[in-house]
Structures are given as C-alpha cells and as structure tokens.
VOTIKE-984448 format. One record per atom (N, C-alpha, C): residue number from 0; atom name; x, y, z. Coordinates in steps of 0.05 Angstrom, whole numbers, plus 5000, padded with zeros to 4 digits. Layout:
(site NUM; "CA"; (X; Y; Z))
...
***
This chain:
(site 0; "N"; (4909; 5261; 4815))
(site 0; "CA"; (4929; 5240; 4818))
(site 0; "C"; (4921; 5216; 4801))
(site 1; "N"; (4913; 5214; 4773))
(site 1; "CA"; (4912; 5201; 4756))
(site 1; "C"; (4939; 5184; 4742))
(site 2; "N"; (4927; 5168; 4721))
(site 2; "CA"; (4950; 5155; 4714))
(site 2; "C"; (4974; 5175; 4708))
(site 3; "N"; (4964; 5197; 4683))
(site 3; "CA"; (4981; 5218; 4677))
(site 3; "C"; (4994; 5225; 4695))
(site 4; "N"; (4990; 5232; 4717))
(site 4; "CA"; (5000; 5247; 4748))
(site 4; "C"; (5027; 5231; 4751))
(site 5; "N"; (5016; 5204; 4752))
(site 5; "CA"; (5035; 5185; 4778))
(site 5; "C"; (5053; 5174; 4737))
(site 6; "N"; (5052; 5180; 4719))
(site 6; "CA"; (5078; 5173; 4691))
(site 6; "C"; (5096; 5193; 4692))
(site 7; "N"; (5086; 5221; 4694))
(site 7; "CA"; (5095; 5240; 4700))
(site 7; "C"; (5113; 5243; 4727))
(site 8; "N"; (5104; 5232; 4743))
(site 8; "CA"; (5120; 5239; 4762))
(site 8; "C"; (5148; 5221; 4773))
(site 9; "N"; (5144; 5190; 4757))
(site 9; "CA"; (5167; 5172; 4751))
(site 9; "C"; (5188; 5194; 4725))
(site 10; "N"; (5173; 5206; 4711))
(site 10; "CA"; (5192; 5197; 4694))
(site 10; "C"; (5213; 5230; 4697))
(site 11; "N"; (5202; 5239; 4722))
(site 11; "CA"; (5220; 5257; 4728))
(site 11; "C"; (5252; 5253; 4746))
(site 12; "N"; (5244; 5222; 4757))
(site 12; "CA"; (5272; 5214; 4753))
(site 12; "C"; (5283; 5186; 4754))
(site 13; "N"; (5297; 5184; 4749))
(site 13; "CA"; (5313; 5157; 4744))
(site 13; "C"; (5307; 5130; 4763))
(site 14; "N"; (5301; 5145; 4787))
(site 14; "CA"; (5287; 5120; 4805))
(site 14; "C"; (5271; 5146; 4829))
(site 15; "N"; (5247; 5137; 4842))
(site 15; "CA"; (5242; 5155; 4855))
(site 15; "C"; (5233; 5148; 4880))
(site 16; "N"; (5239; 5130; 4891))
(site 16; "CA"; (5240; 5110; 4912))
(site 16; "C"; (5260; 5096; 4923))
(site 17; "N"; (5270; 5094; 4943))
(site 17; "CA"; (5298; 5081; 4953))
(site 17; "C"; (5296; 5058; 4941))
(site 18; "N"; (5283; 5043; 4934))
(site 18; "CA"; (5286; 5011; 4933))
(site 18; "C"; (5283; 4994; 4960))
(site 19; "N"; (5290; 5004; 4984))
(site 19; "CA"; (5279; 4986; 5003))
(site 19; "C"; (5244; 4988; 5013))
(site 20; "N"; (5241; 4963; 5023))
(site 20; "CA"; (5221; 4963; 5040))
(site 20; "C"; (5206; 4980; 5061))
(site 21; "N"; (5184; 4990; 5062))
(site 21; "CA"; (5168; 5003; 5072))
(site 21; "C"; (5172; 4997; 5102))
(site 22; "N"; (5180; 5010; 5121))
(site 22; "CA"; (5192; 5000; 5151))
(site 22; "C"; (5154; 4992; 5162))
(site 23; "N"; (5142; 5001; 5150))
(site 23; "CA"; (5124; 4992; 5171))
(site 23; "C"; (5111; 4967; 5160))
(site 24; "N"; (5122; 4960; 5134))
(site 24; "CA"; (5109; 4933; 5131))
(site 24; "C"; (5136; 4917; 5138))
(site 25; "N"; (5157; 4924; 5147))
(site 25; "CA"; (5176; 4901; 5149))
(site 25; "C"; (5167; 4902; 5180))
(site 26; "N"; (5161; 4924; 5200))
(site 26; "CA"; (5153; 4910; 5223))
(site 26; "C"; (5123; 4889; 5232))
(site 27; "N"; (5107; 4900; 5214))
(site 27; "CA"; (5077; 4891; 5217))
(site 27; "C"; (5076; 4860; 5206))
(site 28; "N"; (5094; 4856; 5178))
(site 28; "CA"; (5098; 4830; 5164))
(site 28; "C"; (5119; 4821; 5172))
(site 29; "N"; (5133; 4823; 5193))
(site 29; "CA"; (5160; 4800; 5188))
(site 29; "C"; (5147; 4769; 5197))
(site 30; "N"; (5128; 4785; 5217))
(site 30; "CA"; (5110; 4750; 5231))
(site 30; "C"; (5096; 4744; 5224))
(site 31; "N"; (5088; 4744; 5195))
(site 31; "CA"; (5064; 4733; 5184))
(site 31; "C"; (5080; 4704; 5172))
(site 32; "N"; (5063; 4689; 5157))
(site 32; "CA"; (5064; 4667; 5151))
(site 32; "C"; (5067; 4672; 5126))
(site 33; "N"; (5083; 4661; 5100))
(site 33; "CA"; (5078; 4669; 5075))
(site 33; "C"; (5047; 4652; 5059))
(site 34; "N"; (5044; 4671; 5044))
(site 34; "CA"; (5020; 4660; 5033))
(site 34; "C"; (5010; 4688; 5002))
(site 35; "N"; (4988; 4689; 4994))
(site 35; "CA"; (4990; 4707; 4980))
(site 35; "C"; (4983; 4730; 4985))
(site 36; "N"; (5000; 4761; 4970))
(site 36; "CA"; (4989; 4781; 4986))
(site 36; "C"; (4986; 4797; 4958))
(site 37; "N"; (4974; 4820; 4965))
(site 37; "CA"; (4964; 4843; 4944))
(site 37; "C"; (4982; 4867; 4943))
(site 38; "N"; (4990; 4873; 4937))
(site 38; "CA"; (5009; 4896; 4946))
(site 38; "C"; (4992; 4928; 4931))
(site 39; "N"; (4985; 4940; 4941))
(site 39; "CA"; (4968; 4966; 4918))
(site 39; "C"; (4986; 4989; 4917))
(site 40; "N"; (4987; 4991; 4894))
(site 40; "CA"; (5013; 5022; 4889))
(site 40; "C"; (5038; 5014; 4895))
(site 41; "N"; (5048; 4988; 4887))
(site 41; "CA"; (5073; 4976; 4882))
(site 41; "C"; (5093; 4995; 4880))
(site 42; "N"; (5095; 5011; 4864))
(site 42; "CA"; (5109; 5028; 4857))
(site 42; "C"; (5131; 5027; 4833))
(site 43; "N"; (5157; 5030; 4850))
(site 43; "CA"; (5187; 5010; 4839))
(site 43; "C"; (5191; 4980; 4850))
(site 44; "N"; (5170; 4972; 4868))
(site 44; "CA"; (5171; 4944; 4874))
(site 44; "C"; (5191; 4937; 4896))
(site 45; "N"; (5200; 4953; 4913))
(site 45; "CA"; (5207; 4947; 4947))
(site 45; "C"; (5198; 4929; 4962))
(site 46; "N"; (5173; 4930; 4969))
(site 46; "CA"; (5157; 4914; 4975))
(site 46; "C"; (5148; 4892; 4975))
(site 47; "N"; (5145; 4898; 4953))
(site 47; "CA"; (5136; 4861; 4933))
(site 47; "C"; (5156; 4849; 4939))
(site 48; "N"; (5181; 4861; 4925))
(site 48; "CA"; (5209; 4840; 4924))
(site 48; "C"; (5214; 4834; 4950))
(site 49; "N"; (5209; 4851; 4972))
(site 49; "CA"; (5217; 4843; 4999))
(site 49; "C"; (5201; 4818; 5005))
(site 50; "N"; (5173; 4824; 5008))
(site 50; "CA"; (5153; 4791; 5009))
(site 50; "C"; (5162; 4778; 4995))
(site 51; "N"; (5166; 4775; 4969))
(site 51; "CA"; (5163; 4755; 4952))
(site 51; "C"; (5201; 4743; 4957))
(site 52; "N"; (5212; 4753; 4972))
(site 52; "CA"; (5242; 4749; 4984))
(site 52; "C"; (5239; 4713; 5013))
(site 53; "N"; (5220; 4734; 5018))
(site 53; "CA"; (5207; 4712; 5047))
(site 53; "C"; (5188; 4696; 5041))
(site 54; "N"; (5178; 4685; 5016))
(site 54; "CA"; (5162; 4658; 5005))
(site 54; "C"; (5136; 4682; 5000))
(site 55; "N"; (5129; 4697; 4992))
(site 55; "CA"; (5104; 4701; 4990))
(site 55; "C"; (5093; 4702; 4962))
(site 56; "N"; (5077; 4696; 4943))
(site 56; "CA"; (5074; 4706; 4926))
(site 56; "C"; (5049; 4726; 4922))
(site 57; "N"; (5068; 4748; 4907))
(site 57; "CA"; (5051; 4774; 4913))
(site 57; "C"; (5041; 4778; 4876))
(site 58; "N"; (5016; 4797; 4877))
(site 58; "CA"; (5003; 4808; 4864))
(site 58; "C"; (5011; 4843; 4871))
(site 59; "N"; (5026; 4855; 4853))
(site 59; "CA"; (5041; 4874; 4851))
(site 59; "C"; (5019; 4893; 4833))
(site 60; "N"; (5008; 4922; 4837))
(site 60; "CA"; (4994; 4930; 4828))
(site 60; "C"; (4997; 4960; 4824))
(site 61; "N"; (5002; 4970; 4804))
(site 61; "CA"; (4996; 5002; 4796))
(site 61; "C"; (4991; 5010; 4774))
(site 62; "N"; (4980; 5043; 4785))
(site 62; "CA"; (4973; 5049; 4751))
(site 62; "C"; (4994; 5061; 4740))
(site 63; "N"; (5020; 5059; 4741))
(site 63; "CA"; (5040; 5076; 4729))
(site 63; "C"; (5057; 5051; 4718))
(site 64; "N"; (5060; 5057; 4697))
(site 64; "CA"; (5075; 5029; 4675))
(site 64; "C"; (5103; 5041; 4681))
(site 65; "N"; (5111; 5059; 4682))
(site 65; "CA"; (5134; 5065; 4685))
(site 65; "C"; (5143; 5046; 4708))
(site 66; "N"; (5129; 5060; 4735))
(site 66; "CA"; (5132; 5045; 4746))
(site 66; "C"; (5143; 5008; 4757))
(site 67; "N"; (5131; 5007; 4745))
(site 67; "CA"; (5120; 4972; 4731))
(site 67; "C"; (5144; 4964; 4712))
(site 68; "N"; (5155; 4979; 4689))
(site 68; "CA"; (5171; 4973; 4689))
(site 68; "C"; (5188; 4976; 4694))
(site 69; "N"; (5203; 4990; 4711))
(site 69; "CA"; (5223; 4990; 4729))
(site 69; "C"; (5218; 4972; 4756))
(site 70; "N"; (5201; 4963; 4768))
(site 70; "CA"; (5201; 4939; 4787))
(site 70; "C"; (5205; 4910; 4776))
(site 71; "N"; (5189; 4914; 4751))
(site 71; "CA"; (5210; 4885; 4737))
(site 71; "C"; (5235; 4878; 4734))
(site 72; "N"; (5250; 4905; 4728))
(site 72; "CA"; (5273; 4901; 4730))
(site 72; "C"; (5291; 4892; 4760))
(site 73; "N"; (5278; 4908; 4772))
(site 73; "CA"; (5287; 4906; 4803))
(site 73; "C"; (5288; 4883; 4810))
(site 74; "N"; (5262; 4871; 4803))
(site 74; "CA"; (5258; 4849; 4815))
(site 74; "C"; (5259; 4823; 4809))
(site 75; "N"; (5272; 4821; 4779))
(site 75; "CA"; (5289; 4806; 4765))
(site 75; "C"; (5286; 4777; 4781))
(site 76; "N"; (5300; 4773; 4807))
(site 76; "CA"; (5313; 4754; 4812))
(site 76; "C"; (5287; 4734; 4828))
(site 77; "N"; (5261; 4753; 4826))
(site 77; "CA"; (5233; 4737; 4842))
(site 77; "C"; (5212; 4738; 4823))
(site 78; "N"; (5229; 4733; 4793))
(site 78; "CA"; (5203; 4739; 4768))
(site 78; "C"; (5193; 4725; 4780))
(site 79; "N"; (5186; 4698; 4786))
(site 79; "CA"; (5178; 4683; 4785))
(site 79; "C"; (5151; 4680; 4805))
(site 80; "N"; (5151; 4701; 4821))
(site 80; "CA"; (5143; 4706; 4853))
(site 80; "C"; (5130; 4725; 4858))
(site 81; "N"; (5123; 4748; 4832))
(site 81; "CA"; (5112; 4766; 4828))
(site 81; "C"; (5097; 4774; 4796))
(site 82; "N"; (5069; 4776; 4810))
(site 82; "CA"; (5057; 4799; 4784))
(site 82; "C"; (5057; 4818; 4782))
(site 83; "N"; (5072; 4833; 4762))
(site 83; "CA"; (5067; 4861; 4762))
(site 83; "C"; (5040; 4863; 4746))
(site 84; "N"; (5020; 4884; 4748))
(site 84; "CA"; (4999; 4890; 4735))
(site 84; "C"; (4991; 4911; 4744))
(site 85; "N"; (4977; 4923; 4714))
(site 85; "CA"; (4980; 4956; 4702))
(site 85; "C"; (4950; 4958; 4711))
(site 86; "N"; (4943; 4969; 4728))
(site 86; "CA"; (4909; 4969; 4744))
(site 86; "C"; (4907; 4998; 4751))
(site 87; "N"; (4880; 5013; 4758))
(site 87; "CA"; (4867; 5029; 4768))
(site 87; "C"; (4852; 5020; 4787))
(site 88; "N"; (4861; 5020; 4816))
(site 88; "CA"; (4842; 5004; 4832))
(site 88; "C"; (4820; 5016; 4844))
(site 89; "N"; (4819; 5045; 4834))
(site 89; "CA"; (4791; 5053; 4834))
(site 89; "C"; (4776; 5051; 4821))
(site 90; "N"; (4780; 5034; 4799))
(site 90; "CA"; (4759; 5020; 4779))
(site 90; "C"; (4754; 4987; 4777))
(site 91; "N"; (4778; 4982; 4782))
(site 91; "CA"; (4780; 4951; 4778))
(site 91; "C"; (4781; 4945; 4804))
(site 92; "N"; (4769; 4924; 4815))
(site 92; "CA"; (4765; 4909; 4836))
(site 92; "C"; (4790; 4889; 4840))
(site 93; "N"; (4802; 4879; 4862))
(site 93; "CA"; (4814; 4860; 4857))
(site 93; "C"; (4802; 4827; 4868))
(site 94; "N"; (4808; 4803; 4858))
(site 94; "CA"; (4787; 4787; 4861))
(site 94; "C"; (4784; 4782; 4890))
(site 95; "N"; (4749; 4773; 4895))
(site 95; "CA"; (4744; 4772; 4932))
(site 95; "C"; (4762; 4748; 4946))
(site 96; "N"; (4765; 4753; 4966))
(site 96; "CA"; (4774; 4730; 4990))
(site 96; "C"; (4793; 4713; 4976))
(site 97; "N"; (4827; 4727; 4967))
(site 97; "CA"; (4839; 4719; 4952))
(site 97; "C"; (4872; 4723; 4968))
(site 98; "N"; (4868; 4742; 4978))
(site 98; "CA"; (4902; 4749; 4992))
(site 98; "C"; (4904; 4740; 5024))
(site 99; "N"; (4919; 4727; 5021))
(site 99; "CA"; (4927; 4731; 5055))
(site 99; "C"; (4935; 4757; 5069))
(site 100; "N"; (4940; 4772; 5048))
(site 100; "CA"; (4959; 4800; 5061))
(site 100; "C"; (4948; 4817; 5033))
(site 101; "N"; (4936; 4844; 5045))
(site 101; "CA"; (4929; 4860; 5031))
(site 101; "C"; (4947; 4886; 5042))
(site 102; "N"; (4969; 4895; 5033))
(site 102; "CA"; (4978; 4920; 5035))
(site 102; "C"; (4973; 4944; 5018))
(site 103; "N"; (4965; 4969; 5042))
(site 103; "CA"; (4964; 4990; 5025))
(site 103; "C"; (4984; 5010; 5039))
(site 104; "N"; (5007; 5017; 5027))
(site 104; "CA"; (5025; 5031; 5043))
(site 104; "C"; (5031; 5060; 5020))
(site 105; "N"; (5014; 5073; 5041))
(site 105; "CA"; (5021; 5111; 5019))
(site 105; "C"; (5005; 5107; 5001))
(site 106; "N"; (4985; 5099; 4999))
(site 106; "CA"; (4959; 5085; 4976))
(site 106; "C"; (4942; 5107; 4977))
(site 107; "N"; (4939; 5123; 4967))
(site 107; "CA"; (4913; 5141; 4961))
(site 107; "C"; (4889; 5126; 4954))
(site 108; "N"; (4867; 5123; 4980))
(site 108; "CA"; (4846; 5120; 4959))
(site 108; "C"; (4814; 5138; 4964))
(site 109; "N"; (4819; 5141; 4943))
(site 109; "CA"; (4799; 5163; 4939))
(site 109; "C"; (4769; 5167; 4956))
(site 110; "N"; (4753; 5188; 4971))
(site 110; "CA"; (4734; 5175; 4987))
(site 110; "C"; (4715; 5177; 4964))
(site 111; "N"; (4698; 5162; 4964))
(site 111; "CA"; (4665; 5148; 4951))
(site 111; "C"; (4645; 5153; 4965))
(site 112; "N"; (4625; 5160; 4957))
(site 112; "CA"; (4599; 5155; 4970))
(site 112; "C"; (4592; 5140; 4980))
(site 113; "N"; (4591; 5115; 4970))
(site 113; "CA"; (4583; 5090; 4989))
(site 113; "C"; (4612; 5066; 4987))
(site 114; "N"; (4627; 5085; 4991))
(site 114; "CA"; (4658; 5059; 4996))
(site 114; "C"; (4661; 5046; 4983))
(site 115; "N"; (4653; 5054; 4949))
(site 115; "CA"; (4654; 5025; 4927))
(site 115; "C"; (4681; 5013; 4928))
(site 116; "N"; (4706; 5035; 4921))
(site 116; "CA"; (4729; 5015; 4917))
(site 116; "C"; (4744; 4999; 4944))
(site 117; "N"; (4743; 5027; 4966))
(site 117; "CA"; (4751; 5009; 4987))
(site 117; "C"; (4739; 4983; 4997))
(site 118; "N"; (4716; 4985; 4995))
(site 118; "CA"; (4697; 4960; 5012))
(site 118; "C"; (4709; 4937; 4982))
(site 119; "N"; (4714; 4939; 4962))
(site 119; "CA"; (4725; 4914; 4941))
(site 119; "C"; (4753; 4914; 4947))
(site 120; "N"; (4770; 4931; 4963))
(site 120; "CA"; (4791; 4927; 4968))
(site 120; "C"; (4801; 4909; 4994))
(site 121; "N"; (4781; 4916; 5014))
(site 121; "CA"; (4766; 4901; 5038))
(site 121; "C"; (4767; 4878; 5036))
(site 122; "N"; (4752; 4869; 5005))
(site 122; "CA"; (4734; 4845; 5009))
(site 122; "C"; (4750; 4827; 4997))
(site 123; "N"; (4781; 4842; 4985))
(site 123; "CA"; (4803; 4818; 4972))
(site 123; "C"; (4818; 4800; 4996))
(site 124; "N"; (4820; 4810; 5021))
(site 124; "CA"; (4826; 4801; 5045))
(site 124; "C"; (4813; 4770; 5049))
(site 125; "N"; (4823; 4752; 5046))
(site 125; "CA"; (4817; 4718; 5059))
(site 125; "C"; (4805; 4715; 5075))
(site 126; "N"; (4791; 4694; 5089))
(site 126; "CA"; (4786; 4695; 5118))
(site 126; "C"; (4819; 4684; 5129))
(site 127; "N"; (4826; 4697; 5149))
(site 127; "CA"; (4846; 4696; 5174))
(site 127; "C"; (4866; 4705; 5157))
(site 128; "N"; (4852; 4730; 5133))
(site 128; "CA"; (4880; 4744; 5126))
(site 128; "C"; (4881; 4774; 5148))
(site 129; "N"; (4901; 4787; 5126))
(site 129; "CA"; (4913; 4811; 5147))
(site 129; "C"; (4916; 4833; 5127))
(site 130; "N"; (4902; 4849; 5135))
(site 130; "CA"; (4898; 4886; 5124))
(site 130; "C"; (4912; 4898; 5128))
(site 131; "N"; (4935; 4915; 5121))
(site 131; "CA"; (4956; 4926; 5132))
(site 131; "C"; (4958; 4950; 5107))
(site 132; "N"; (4942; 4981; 5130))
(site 132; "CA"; (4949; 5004; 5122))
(site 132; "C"; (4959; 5025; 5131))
(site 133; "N"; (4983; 5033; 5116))
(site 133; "CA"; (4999; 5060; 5132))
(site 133; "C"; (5002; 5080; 5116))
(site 134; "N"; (4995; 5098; 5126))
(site 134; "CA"; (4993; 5126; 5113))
(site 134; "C"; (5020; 5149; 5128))
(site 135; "N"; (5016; 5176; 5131))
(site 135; "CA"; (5029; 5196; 5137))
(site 135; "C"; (5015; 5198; 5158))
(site 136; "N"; (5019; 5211; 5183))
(site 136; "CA"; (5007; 5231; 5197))
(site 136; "C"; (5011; 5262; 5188))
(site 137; "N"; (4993; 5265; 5183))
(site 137; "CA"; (4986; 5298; 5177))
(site 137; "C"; (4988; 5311; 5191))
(site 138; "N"; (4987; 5307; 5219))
(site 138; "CA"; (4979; 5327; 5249))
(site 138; "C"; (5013; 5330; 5244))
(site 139; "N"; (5035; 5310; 5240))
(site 139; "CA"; (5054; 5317; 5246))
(site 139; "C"; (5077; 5322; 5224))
(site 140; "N"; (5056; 5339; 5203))
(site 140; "CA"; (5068; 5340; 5176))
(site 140; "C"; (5079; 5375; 5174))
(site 141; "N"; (5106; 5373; 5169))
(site 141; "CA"; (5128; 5392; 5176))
(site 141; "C"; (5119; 5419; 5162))
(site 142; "N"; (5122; 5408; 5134))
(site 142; "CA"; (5135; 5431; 5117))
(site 142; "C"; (5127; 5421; 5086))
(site 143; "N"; (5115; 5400; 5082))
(site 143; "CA"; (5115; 5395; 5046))
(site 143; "C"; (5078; 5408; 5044))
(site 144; "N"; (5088; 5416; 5025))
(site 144; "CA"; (5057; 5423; 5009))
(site 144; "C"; (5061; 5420; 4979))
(site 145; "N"; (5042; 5402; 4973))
(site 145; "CA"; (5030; 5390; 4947))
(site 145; "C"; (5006; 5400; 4930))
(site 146; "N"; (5005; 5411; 4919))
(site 146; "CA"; (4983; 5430; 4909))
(site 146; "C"; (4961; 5409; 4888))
(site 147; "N"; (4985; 5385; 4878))
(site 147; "CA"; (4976; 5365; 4869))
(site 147; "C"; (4956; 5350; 4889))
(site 148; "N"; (4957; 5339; 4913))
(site 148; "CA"; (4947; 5324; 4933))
(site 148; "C"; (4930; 5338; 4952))
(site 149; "N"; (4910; 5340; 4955))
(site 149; "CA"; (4888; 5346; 4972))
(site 149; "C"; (4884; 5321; 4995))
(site 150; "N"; (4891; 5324; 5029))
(site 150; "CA"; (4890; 5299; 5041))
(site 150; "C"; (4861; 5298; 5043))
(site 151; "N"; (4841; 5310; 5049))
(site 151; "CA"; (4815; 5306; 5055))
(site 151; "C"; (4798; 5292; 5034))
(site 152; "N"; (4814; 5285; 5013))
(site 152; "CA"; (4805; 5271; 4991))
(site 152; "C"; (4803; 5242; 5002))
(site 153; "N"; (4818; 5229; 5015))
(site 153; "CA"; (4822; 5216; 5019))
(site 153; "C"; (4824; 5192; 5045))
(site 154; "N"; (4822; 5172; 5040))
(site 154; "CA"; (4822; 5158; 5068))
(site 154; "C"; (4846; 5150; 5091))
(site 155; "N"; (4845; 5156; 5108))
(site 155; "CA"; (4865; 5152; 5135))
(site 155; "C"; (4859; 5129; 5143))
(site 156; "N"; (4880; 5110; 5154))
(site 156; "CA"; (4868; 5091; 5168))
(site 156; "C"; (4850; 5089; 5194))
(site 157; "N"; (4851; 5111; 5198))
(site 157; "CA"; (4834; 5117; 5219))
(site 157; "C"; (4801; 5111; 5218))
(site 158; "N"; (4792; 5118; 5195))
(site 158; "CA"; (4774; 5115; 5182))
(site 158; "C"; (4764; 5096; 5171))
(site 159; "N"; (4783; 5080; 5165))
(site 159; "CA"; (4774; 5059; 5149))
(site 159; "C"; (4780; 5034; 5168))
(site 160; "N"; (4790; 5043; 5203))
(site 160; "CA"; (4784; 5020; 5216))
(site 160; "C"; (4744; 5027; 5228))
(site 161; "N"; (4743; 5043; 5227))
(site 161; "CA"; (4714; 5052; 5229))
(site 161; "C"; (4697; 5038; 5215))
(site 162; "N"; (4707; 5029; 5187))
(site 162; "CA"; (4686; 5028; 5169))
(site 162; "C"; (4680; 4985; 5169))
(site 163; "N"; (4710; 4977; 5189))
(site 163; "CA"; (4703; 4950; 5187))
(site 163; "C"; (4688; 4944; 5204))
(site 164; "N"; (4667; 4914; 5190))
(site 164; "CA"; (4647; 4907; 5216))
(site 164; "C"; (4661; 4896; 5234))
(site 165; "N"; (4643; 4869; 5245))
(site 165; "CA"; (4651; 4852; 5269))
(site 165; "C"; (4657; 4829; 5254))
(site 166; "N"; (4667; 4822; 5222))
(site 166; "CA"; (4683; 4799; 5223))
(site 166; "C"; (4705; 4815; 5217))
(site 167; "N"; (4714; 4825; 5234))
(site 167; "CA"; (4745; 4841; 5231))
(site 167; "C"; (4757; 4840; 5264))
(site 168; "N"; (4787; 4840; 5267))
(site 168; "CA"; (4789; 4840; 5291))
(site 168; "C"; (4818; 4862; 5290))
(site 169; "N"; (4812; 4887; 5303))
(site 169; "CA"; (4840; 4903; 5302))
(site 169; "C"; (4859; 4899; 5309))
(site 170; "N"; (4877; 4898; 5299))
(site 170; "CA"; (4906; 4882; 5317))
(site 170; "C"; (4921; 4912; 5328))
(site 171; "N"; (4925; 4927; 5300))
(site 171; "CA"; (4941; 4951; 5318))
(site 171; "C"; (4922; 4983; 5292))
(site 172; "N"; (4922; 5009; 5308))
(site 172; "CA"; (4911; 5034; 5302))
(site 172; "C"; (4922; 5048; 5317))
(site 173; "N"; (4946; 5056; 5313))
(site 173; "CA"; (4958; 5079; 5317))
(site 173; "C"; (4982; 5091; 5298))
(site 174; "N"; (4992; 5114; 5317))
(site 174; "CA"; (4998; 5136; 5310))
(site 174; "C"; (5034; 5127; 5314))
(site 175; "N"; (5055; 5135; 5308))
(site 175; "CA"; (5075; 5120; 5316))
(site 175; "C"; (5096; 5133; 5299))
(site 176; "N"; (5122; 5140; 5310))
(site 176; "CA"; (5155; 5153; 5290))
(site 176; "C"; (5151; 5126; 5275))
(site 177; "N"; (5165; 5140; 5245))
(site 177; "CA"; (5176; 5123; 5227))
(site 177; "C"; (5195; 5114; 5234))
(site 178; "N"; (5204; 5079; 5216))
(site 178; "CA"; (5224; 5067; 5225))
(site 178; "C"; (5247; 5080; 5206))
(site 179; "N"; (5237; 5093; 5186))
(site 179; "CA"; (5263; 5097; 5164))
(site 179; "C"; (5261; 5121; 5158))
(site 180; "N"; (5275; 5134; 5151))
(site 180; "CA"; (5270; 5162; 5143))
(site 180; "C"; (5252; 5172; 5115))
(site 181; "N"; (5241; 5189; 5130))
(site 181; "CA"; (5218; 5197; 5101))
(site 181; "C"; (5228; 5213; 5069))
(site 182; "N"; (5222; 5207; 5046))
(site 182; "CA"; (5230; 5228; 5024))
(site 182; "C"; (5236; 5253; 5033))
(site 183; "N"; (5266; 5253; 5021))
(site 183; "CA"; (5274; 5281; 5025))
(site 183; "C"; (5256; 5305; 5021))
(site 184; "N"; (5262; 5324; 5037))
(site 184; "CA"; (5237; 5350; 5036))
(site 184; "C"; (5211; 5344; 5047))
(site 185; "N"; (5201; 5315; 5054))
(site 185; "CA"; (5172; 5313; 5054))
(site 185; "C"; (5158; 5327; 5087))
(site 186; "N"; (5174; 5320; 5102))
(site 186; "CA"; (5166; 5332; 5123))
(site 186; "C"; (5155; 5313; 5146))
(site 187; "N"; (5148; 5293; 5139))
(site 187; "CA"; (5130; 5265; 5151))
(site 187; "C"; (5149; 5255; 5164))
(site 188; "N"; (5146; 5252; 5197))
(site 188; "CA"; (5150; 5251; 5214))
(site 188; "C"; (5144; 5227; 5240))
(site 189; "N"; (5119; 5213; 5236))
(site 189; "CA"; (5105; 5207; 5241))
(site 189; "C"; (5085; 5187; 5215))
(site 190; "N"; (5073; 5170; 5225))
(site 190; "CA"; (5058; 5143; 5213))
(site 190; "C"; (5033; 5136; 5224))
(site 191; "N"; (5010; 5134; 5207))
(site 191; "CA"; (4995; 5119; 5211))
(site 191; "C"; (4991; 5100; 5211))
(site 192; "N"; (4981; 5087; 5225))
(site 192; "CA"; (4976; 5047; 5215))
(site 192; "C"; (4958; 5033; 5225))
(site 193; "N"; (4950; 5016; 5208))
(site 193; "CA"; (4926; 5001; 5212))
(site 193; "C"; (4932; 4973; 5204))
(site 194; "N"; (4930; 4954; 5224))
(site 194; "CA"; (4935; 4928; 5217))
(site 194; "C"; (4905; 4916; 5226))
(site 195; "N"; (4888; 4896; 5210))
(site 195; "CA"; (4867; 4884; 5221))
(site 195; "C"; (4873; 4857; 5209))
(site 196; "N"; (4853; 4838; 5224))
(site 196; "CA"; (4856; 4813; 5211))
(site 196; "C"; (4816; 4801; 5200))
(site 197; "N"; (4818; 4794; 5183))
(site 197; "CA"; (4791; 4781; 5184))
(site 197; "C"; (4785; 4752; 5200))
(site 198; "N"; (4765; 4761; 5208))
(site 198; "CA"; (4770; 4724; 5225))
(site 198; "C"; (4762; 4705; 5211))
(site 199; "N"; (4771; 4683; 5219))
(site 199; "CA"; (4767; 4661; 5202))
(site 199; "C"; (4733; 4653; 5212))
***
C-alpha cells in the first residue's frame, strides 16, 4: 500500500469517496473546541473541509497527489483553512506538540519494531489535545477481501490505546455500528474507535 497503490487506486475513478465526513469524527469532534488539527490520509478531503467548515485550521495530509488534488478542488471554498500536503507519514514525522486534534480515520499504519512512526504521530498531539482513531472492525467484517491489504500489518486502535502512557487519559475504546454506511461491497459493519486526550 505504497504511494503507487493508493495513485492507482484514485485514478480508477472519478471520485472514490462520498465527499462527506467520516461519521465517527463528526460524532467524536462536533464538541471539541476549534483549534488546529492533523488530519492523516486526507484523502478527497471530507474531513478537513468538514473541520476547517467549523473554525479549525487543519493540516491535510497524504501520499496520493491525486488525491490532493482533487481535495483542493473540493475544498475550494476553505483554501484558506487548509493544507493540503503530499507526505509519507511513515517516513516523515509531523511536527511535536502541534495539533489540537490529531485524526487518523481508516489510516493504515504500518506496525514497527519500536513504534517509530506511530509514537511521532503520538507525539504531534498538544498538551490537552485529542487523538482520535477509527478503524474497521474485522471481527465483524462480512465479505470484502483485499489481497492488496494484510490487517495484521497493521495497527488497531486497540493497540495503540495500549501503547499510551499515563500522560494520556482514554476518553472512549470501543467497538460500536457505523453512523453512515460503509463503501459499497466492503462488508464493514461495525467501528473501531479510539478517542484519548493528552493531559495538560
């Protein structure tokens, strides 16, 4: 699931994302406070544009330019309110103690030996910001198989509330129906989520 993977797989169609907001960041974020957030694997820019709709200014991030450019367009009307930027965030760090809101929603990130990129993804979180990751549930995954995607590659939030110390405080870790309906064919049913806050 390299850059090639995720150009390739935009440019198989014309848009490949509804354009709305991720239901579980419109429930987790409607009560936050605006301030700045990270968004990782932006995509077509749903997201972003949704925050950056409600005062936030976001840091919009993927490795697919395609991508990227098609959320510019989208998002036209909050240039002003959003960065798009062409990143590998398994290589590039994003800067420490910088977002109020770090979202990773459907974010693959790859497991490490010693947690290099997650723990720099961790560590972009503010004090008295807010971590917010949602994945698939797998236990309640129907019928899609991806020959491209290996899940054991990768981290669950489950895991990665494991991996925070004690300046972290869990707000919510569970398991929970989606609010919106999943990609046609996908099978996902069901949501992971992980909301933490760092304390101040």
């Amino acid at each position: 699931m390299d850059q090639q993977f995720w150009e390739d797989k935009y440019r198989e169609q014309d848009q490949l994302w509804s354009g709305a907001p991720n239901g579980v960041l419109v429930v987790e974020a409607a009560d936050l406070a605006p301030g700045r957030a990270l968004d990782l694997g932006c995509g077509e820019g749903g997201d972003a544009i949704w925050l950056a709709e409600r005062g936030w200014l976001v840091t919009a991030v993927d490795i697919s330019r395609v991508a990227l450019d098609r959320a510019a367009v989208l998002g036209a009307s909050v240039a002003g309110k959003v960065t798009w930027t062409h990143a590998d965030l398994t290589v590039t760090a994003p800067p420490a103690g910088t977002f109020d809101l770090v979202a990773a929603l459907y974010f693959p990130i790859p497991h490490q030996p010693e947690h290099t990129a997650l723990l720099r993804l961790l560590a972009a979180v503010a004090s008295g910001g807010t971590l917010l990751v949602g994945g698939h549930d797998l236990d309640g995954h129907q019928h899609h198989h991806d020959a491209a995607f290996d899940a054991s590659q990768y981290y669950v939030p489950a895991e990665i509330a494991e991996l925070l110390d004690d300046s972290w405080t869990v707000v919510t870790n569970e398991t929970r129906p989606r609010t919106s309906p999943a990609p046609p064919g996908s099978g996902h049913i069901d949501d992971v989520v992980l909301r933490a806050v760092r304390r101040p």
